[in-house]
C-alpha positions, 0 to 999 in steps of 0.5 A, a space after each residue: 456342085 450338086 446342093 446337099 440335101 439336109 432333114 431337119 428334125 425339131 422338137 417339143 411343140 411342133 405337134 399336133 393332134 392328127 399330124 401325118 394322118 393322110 400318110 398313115 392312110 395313103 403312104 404304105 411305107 410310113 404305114 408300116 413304120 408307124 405300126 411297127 414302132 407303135 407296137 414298142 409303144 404298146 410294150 413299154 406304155 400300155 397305150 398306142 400313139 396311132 390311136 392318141 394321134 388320132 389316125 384312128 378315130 375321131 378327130 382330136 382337139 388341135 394340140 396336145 401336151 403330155 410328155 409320154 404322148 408327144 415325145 414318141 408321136 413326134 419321134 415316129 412321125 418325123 422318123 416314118 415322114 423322112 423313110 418314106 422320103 428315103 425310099 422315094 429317092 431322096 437321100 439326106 447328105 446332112 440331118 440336123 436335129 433340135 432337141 427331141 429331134 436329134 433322136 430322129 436324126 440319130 435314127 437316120 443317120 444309123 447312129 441308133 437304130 429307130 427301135 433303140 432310139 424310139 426306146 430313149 425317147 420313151 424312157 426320157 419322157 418316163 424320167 421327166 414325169 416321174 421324177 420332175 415337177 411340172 413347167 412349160 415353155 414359151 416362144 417369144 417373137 423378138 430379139 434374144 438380147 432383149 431377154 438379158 435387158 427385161 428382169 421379168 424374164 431373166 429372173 423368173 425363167 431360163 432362156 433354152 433356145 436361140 432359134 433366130 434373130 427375132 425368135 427364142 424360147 424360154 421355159 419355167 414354171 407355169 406359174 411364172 411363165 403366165 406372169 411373164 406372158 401377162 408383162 411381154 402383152 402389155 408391152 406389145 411382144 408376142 409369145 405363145 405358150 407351147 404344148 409341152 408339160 415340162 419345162 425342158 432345157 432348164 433346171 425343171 428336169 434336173 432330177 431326171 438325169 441320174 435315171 436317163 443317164 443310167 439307161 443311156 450308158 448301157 446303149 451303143 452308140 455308132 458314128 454316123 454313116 452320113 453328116 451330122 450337125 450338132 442342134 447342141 453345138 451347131 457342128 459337125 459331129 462325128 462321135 457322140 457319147 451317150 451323154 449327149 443324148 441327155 445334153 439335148 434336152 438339157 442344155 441350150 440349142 443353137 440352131 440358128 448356128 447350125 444353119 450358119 456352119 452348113 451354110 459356110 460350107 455349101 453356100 447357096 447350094 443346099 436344100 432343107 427338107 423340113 421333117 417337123 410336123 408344122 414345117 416348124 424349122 423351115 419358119 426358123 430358117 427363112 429368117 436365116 438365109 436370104 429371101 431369094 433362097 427360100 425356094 430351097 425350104 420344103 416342108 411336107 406336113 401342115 396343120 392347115 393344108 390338105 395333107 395329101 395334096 400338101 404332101 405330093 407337091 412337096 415331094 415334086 419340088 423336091 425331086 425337080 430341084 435334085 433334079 432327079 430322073 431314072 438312074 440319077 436317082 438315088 437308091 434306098 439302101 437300109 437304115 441309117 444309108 448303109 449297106 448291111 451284113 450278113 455273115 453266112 456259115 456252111 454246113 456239112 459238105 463244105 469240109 476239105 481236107 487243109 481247111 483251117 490253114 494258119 488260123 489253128 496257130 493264130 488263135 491257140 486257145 481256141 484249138 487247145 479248147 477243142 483239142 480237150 474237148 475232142 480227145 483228139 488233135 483238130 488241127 492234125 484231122 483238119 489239115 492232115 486227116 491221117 485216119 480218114 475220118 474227116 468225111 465221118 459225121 461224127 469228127 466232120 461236124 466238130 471240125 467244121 464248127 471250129 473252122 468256121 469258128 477260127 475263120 469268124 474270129 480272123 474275120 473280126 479281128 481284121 475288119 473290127 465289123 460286127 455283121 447285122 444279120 447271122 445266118 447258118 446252113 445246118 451245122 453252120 447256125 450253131 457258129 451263128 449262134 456263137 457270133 450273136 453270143 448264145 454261147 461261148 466256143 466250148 458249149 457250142 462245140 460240145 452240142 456239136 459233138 453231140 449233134 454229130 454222135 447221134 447224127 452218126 449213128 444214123 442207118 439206113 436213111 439217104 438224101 439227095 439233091 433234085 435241081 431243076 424242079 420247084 418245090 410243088 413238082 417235087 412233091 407231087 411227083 414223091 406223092 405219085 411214087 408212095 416213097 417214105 421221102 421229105 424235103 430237107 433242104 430248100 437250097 434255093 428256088 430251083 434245088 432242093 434236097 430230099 430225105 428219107 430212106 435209102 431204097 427210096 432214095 434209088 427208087 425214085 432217081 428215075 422218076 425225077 430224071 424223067 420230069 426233066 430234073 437232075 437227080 443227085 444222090 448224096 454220100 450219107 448215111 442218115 436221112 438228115 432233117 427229116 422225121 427219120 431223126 426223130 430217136 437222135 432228136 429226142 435224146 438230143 433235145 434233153 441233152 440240149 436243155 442242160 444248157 443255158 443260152 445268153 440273149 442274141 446280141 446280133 439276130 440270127 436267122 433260125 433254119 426251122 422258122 426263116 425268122 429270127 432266133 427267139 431267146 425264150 424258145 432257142 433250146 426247142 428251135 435248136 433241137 427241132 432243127 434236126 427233124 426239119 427242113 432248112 429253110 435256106 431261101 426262106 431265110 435269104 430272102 427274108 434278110 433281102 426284105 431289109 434293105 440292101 445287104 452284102 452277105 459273105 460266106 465264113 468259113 471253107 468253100 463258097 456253096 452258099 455264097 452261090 446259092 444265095 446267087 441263085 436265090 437273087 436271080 430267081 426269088 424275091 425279097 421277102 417284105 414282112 412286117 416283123 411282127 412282136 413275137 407272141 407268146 404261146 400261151 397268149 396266141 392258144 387261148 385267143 385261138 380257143 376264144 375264136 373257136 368258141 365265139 365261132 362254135 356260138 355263132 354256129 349254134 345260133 345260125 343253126 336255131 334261125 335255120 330252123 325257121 324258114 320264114 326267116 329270109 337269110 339277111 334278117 337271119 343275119 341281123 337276128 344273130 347279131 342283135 341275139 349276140 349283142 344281147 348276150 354280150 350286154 346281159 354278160 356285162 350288166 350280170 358282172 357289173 351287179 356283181 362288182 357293184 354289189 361288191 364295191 357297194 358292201 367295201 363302201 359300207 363296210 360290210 366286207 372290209 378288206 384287211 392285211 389277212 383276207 388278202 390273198 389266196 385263202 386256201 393258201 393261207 389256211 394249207 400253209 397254217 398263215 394269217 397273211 399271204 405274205 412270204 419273205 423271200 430267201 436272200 443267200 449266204 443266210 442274209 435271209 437268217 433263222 432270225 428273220 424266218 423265225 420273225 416271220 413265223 411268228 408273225 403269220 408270215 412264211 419266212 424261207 433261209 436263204 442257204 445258197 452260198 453257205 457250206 451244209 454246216 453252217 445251214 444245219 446250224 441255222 436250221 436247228 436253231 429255226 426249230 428251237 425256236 418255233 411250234 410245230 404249227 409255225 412253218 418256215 421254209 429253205 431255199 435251193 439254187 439251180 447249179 448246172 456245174 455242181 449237181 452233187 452240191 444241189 443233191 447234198 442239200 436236198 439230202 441235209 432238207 429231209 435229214 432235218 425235216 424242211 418241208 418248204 423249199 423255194 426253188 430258184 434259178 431252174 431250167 429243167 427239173 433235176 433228180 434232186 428236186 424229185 427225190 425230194 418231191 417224193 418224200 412222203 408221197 402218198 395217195 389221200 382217203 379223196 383220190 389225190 396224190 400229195 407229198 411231204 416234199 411242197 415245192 414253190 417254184 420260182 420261175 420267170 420263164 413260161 417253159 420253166 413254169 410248164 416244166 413245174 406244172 408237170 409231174 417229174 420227167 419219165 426218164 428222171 423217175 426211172 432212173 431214181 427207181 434203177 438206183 434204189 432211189 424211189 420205191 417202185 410205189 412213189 414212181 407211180 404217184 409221181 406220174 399224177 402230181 406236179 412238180 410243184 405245190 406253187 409257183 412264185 412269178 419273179 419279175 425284175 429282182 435283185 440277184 439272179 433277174 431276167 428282167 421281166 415284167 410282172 405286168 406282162 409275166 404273172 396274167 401269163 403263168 396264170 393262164 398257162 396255169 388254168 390251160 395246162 391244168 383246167 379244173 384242177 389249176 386252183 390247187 397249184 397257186 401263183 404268187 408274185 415276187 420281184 419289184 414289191 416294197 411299197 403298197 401300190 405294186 403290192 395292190 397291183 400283184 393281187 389285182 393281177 390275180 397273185 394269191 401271195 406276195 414275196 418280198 426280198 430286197 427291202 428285207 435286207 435292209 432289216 434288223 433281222 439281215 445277216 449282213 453287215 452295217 455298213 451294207 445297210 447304210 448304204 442300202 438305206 440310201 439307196 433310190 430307185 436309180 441305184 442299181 446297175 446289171 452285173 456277171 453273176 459268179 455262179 453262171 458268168 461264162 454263160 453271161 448271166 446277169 445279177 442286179 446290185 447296189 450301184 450307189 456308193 460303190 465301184 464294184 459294178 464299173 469293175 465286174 462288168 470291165 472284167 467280164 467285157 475282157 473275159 469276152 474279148 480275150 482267151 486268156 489272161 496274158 492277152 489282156 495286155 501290161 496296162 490292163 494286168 497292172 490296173 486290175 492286180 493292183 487295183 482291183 484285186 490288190 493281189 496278183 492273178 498267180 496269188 489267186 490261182 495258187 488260192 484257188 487250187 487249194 480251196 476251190 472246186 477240183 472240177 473246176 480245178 480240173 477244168 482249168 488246167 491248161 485252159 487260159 480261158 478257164 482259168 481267167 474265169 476262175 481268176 475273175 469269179 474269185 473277185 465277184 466272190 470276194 465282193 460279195 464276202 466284203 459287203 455280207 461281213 463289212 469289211 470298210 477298207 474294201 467297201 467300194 467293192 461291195 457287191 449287194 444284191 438288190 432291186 429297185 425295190 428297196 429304193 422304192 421302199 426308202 422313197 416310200 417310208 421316208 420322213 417316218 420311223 422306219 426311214 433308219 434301218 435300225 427300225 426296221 423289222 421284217 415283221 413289221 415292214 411286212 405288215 405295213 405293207 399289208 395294212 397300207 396295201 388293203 386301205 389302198 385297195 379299200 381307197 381305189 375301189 371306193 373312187 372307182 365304184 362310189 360314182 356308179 352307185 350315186 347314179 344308182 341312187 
């Protein structure tokens, strides 16, 4: 029998400064999974563990404990040492991990991928040092009886780990655990203090188990592709919940017992590759196995060993003992040892008639849903086509996507498999699209209808397919001929397609024919994918950005880039499609480069399963390393900074020209020295200045107080004594009392209207007015509805009725006629040249291409269409064209409500820079404020050292007096901890997958919204959820059934919505299941406590940050709390903080001065 080869992982304290430090230098393969692992490092730490380790740079002292810095240098070198052994033929039949090192062997054994477990790995660390207090553990080299027998260690520690007969560890506190050390050395037994900083496996880390527990349940979590032994049970496992992964550094390992069953079963016949960077596990196993076995335990790293050398030889004796040579070697396949997926999607030509077959009858809503869209029977065009017009673009490119559609779902429903990779040729990437989760069926049809309409109407153009010629002697021989042509499509190395217009299409035939190739012309009318599209691709590209697209579960590969699809950007990769090349080869050789992988056409027809036949034989994989996607803003002003570094150089090598007595190398050294004197006199010039500052903050002579922080223009336009803005909570929880508190108080308060009717927001508005001066200002806000345009346009028309003069705009895409009819208000040119308006617009934004919309004047097309209708004067239309469309913008990080999760941190420096780009000189005027995660004075203090000119605060204003919410909300609000709150559907947007952060504690309401949206996704309809399911959520949930709602639904809901539904059960299941989402929300804002398990509360960690914050003092009860005078707490904490930091940061430098 052959041995079975096992990867043994371990865990805290087998570490080292410099471990792996040889491989990283000589070992490409571990080189390049280090780097890309250290880049997620990067994003999520602020620090590198390449660097920490000491791969770069100096050597470091021999051993190293901080949990952030070791949990993911241990993860990455044991992960990179074992892929390196992979890809040198040596496959793990077993991986047995000890605590942290059940992540590396989770990772390999494809129960996660390596990002994902890296990512844990992490967010564990981050929980253990937030919320634990700091301990330690201890090795001790005797027999685990003898812990039960000595008091000294079972009453001042916990045993955590039984490693073997004569070796366990114990963790405590530090205190206790030096005590214990002191008594086990005065009766002769070794222990050795390990380099970790938390007592791990004991009750030190209880504390951190909620939040780890809160970020585990959201990961998928995979059977293993290969045997998994359990360092928990010391079993083979073959399912694991998301809990385990907490139970690792929880509970007691058991290793000794996991050599034990893989021993019972394989006897002498196993080989352990030890992965731990000390060969920490192939110690602990001598001690298991017989002596004349220990051959069989190969270690590849070591502290006191050459590592190169070290490394080599081990790799020899492992190979020799597998005895390994030519085919017998095993093969690298990918991560985890398993076989990836590609799914494929054909394009335009793959349609023939009968396509579809029994798939229409299978899947009726879908063909229902395209029957209403379409106007027209698919499945009568598809099998039948009476009319002839399956050949026309416009009706080929609709009844493709849903064929393909129809034949992805038949192929889910009978494999259960999703695909690791999606990738379309043409049309075929929009039903790529739809399986990663952009979108659901009927918007990606309706872009498609689109697609075909302009697509179409195309004249005069032409393509065809030259085979035979590669891709430089098709472009020469098109340069030689003068022909207006392109290449459209690289099929594969050896046939591409050509683009352009229709005579020159004919007239080069006989070239090509000539240069040996076969020349194909193609029954079209448009000349597809070239510039020739550039009038459908403008009117496409707007008809494209109103949508909104959910984040890919699944990559898909785009045609324009041969890369994967970038959430941020997908309306732009998508319209560009239709003017660019598809980069079919490309993108196959790039998912090649992954490993091995099984690409399978879905849909008609077998064109690309041949291509991609075509594309092995005569292409390469392509090895990228996928590097972190950069944001635009970032990659241009880096561009500038070389440019400008390189314009400098210039200059000064043009200076030293000039004198001819300088020999070139003392130029070079001139130009060095000159550049190092600039750098240095740049530093000592700003750090005058800073000293100079930090030395009038140490003295007092320029104090910082709650009113100078902030932009000071800002404060003086908006008539405030604070940068401070209350943030608008919808349904009017954000009420006129609270704005009114706010104006008073210096501060500028918004209402939150949203989700009130217009009635009651005049109400509110008119008592805003009664009770305030002129001078006071307040503010409303306006929600981005893309289904109920009219409702957006009916509050901007009540705003002006009533004189609102502020208005916060939150959730936009794009700009909307509303919001410019509202930005014209009052516009006018002042006596100094600018333009101004009545109409000041804060744009809440938390993408970088909303806030570059903002930063604009108002679309053109937007403007003439306002100045066709009698809208605008002809007047406004000309100033529109000078003024952005905002006054401001608020950059919204992590929030409660509507998120995208994003990180201030890395969000507001980039707007900023956006900001001073698009805008230069006059970028000032336009300032930038930060919202989201703000409810203590330290993410206060580091909004504006970031550069905010202004703060919004929102959750912990909920939790106020002021509040038009209930009580109970409140209560529960008060409680509330960082932890507490969990993503849910938002009613607004929930086809689209739009998500809304709210209270998770004390409630069932997030458990039950996110089960309904999960059978929104799998069914078509509320019949096909099942008897157990229908029962559980009308009696349970709902406590009424779905025809009771429906029928409530029809007489007060939306009649396009009503409209829309009809005859649609997927439609009507949404409808069914916004009205719960509704209701909670009703629940909580009037507080009704028999439904209080279904309160759904908008909120972020915020308040959970403010509740820890003040707690122990007066404003701990919500009772006390006004939003007033949370606010300037705020304020005040956060300017003696500032005061505190700088003075600690400066105080040094200006002793040495002195």
């Amino acid at each position: 029998m052959r041995s079975k080869i096992v990867f043994m992982f371990a865990g805290q304290g087998s570490q080292y400064y410099g471990m792996g430090r040889s491989l990283f230098d000589n070992e490409t393969v571990y080189r390049e999974i280090m780097l890309s692992l250290d880049k997620i490092v990067q994003s999520n730490c602020n620090f590198s563990v390449i660097d920490v380790l000491g791969n770069k740079g100096p050597s470091k002292p021999a051993s190293f404990g901080r949990t952030l810095h070791t949990h993911p240098a241990i993860f990455m070198t044991e992960y990179a040492l074992a892929q390196t052994l992979i890809r040198r033929g040596i496959q793990p039949d077993y991986v047995l991990g000890t605590s942290l090192g059940e992540f590396a062997a989770a990772a390999i054994a494809g129960i996660m991928e390596p990002e994902m477990a890296l990512e844990a790995v992490i967010r564990q660390a981050q929980a253990f040092e937030t919320h634990c207090e700091a301990g330690g553990m201890a090795a001790v080299l005797d027999n685990p009886a003898f812990y039960a027998e000595l008091p000294l260690l079972n009453q001042n520690s916990e045993m955590v780990a039984v490693n073997n007969d004569a070796h366990f560890v114990i963790a405590g506190t530090d205190a206790d655990l030096g005590k214990i050390r002191d008594g086990l050395n005065s009766k002769g037994i070794i222990s050795l203090q390990l380099p970790v900083s938390h007592g791990f496996h004991s009750r030190l880390i209880d504390r951190a188990r909620e939040p780890f527990m809160a970020y585990l349940n959201r990961l998928a979590i995979r059977k293993p592709s290969i045997g998994f032994i359990s360092g928990l049970s010391g079993e083979q496992v073959t399912q694991l919940q998301p809990s385990y992964f907490w139970d690792i550094a929880r509970e007691q390992m058991h290793f000794s017992k996991s050599i034990a069953t893989l021993r019972h079963k394989y006897g002498d016949s196993l080989i352990f590759a030890d992965m731990s960077p000390g060969g920490t596990l192939g110690n602990f196993t001598k001690r298991l196995i017989d002596d004349s076995l220990h051959r069989n335990i190969v270690a590849f790293l070591s502290p006191f060993a050459d590592q190169k050398g070290y490394f080599e030889q081990s790799v020899n004796k492992m190979t020799d003992m597998m005895g390994l040579n030519g085919s017998e070697r095993p093969q690298f396949k990918s991560k985890g040892d398993r076989v990836m997926l590609a799914y494929m999607f054909p394009g335009q030509g793959s349609q023939v008639k009968g396509m579809g077959g029994q798939w229409f009858d299978q899947f009726p809503e879908i063909t229902k849903i395209a029957d209403r869209v379409l106007g027209y029977s698919i499945k009568d065009l598809c099998l039948n086509d009476p009319e002839r017009k399956l050949g026309q673009t416009a009706f080929t490119q609709p009844a493709l996507y849903t064929v393909n559609a129809l034949a992805y779902m038949s192929k889910f429903q009978e494999t259960g498999q999703q695909p690791d990779y999606l990738i379309g040729h043409s049309l075929g990437e929009y039903n790529a699209l739809l399986a990663g989760g952009a979108f659901d069926f009927e918007t990606g049809l309706r872009l498609v209808q689109k697609r075909g309409e302009l697509m179409g109407m195309a004249r005069g153009g032409g393509m065809a397919a030259v085979i035979g010629l590669d891709e430089d002697r098709i472009q020469q021989i098109i340069e030689e001929s003068g022909a207006a042509l392109s290449i459209a499509n690289h099929n594969s190395p050896s046939q591409i397609v050509i683009s352009g217009k229709a005579d020159d299409i004919g007239r080069v035939e006989k070239r090509f024919a000539d240069a040996g190739a076969v020349y194909v012309p193609l029954n079209v009318s448009g000349a597809f994918h070239s510039t020739f599209m550039n009038e459908a691709y403008e009117q496409f590209k707007r008809f494209v950005q109103s949508f909104k697209f959910g984040k890919l579960a699944i990559p898909v590969i785009s045609n324009v880039y041969a890369r994967p699809y970038r959430s941020a950007v997908m309306d732009d990769t998508l319209s560009k499609q239709m003017v660019s090349a598809v980069k079919w080869t490309e993108s196959i050789r790039y998912v090649m480069g992954k490993g091995e992988v099984d690409f399978v056409e879905i849909g008609p027809g077998d064109v690309l399963k041949k291509l991609v036949t075509k594309i092995k034989l005569q292409a390469e994989p392509l090895i990228v390393e996928d590097e972190e996607l950069e944001d635009e803003t970032e990659a241009e002003v880096r561009v500038e900074v070389e440019a400008l570094q390189q314009q400098a150089e210039v200059q000064a090598n043009e200076r030293l020209d000039g004198n001819t007595d300088v020999p070139a190398s003392v130029k070079s050294e001139q130009v060095t020295v000159e550049h190092a004197q600039i750098i240095e006199s740049y530093h000592a010039a700003v750090g005058a200045q800073t000293e100079a500052a930090a030395a009038h903050a140490v003295t007092g002579h320029a104090a910082i107080s709650p009113a100078t922080l902030g932009n000071e223009a800002f404060r003086k336009e908006y008539r405030l004594k604070y940068a401070y803005l209350v943030g608008p909570m919808h349904r009017g929880i954000s009420s006129s009392e609270m704005v009114v508190k706010a104006a008073k108080a210096g501060m500028l308060g918004f209402l939150g209207a949203d989700g009130l009717e217009t009635n009651a927001v005049e109400r509110e508005l008119a008592a805003i007015k009664n009770a305030l001066t002129l001078e006071q200002p307040y503010g409303a806000n306006i929600v981005y509805n893309p289904h109920l345009p009219e409702a957006e346009e009916k509050f901007i028309q009540m705003y002006l009725k009533h004189g609102v003069s502020v208005l916060m705009a939150s959730e936009y895409l794009s700009i909307t006629p509303a919001l410019v009819m509202f930005r014209a208000n009052g516009i006018r040119r002042q006596a100094d040249g600018s333009v101004a308006s009545n109409g000041r617009i804060i744009g809440k934004v938390s993408r970088p291409e909303v806030a570059e919309a903002f930063l604009k004047p108002a679309p053109a097309r937007i403007v003439e269409k306002l100045l066709i209708t009698n809208v605008i004067s002809a007047e406004q239309a000309e100033l529109l064209k000078e003024l952005p469309m905002a006054d401001e913008l608020c950059v919204e990080g992590d929030s409660g409500g509507y998120t995208e999760g994003a990180s201030l941190t890395s969000l507001l420096p980039t707007i900023i820079r956006l900001r001073n780009e698009m805008l230069g000189s006059k970028g000032g005027h336009i300032r930038i404020g930060a919202a989201g995660g703000i409810g203590t004075p330290e993410s206060a203090a580091a909004a504006f050292l970031m550069g905010a000119d202004f703060i919004v605060t929102g959750s912990i204003n909920q939790c106020t007096v002021e509040a038009r919410t209930s009580d109970s909300a409140k209560d529960l609000l008060q409680q509330m901890n960082i932890q507490d709150t969990e993503y849910v559907p938002s009613s607004a947007m929930f086809e689209m997958g739009a998500k809304v952060q709210v209270l998770k504690r004390g409630v069932f309401f997030p458990a039950r919204a996110n089960k309904l949206y999960d059978f929104y996704r799998v069914f078509q309809s509320l019949d096909e959820i099942g008897e157990k399911n229908s029962v559980l959520i009308q009696e349970k949930y709902f406590k009424r059934s779905f025809t009771r709602i429906l029928e409530d639904i029809r007489l007060n809901g939306s009649a396009d919505e009503i409209a829309k539904a009809s005859g649609n059960g997927k439609q009507q299941m949404a409808l069914v299941f916004k009205w719960y989402l509704e209701q909670a929300l009703s629940f909580a804002v009037r507080g009704e406590k028999e439904h209080q398990i279904d309160y759904q509360i908008f909120c972020g960690p915020a308040l959970g940050a403010f509740n820890q914050w003040v707690k122990g003092t007066e404003l701990e009860h919500w009772r006390n709390r006004n939003v007033d005078v949370i606010g300037l707490k705020l304020l005040e904490e956060t300017a003696a903080l500032l005061l505190e930091r700088l003075q600690s940061l400066c105080e040094p430098a200006l002793a040495v001065r002195a």
